[in-house]
C-alpha positions in Angstrom: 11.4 -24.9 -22.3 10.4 -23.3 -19.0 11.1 -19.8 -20.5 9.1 -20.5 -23.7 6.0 -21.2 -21.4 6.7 -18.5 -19.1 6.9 -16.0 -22.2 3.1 -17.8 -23.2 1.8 -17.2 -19.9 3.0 -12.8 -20.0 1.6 -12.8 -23.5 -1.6 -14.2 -22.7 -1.8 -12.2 -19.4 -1.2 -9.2 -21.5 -4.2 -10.5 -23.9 -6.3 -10.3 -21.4 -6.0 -6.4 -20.2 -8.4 -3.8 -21.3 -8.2 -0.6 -21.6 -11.5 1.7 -20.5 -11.9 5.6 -21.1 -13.8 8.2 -19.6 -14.3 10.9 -22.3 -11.8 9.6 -24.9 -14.7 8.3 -27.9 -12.1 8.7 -30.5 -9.4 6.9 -28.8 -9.7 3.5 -31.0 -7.1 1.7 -28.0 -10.2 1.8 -25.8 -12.0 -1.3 -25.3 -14.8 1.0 -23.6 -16.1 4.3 -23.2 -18.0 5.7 -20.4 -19.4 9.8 -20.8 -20.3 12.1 -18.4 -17.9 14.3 -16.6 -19.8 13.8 -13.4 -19.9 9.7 -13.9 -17.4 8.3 -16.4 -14.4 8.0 -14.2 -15.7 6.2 -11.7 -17.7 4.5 -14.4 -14.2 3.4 -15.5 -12.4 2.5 -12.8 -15.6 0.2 -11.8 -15.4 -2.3 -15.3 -11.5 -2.3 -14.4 -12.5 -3.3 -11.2 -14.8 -5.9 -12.4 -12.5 -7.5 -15.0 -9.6 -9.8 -14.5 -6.5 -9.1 -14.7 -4.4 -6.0 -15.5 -6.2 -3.0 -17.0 -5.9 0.7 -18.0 -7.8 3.6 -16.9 -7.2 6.5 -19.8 -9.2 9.9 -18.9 -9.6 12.9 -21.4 -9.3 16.2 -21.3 -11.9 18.3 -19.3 -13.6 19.6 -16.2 -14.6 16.4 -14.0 -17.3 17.5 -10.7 -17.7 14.6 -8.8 -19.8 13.9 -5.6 -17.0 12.0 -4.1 -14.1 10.8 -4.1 -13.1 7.9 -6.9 -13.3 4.8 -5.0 -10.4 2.2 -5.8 -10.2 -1.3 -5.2 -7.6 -4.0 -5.5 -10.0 -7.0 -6.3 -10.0 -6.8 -10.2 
């Protein structure tokens, strides 16, 4: 019985993840986009940050400039 509720608890963890892009609009996995080769990765990273639980950054292809560095927290 433990196990069965332990398997409920990893399937509904994994329910919860999302998955954000930054330059990837045709990639249907991707709960949300963000544009702008200057903005969308931190863009990104931040609603990761912001939502609970376990999530995925996908980037695309391309030439990213950036004023600084992508921040990273461990809070989301």
């Amino acid at each position: 019985a433990l196990g069965i509720i332990w398997l409920a608890a990893l399937g509904t963890a994994q329910a919860l993840a999302n998955t954000y892009c930054a330059e990837l609009p045709g990639d249907a996995s991707c709960d949300q986009h963000f544009t702008g080769t200057s903005t969308s990765i931190q863009a990104a990273v931040d609603a990761a940050d912001n939502h609970a639980g376990p999530d995925l950054v996908k980037v695309g292809p391309g030439n990213f400039v950036m004023s600084s560095p992508v921040y990273l927290s461990n809070s989301g």
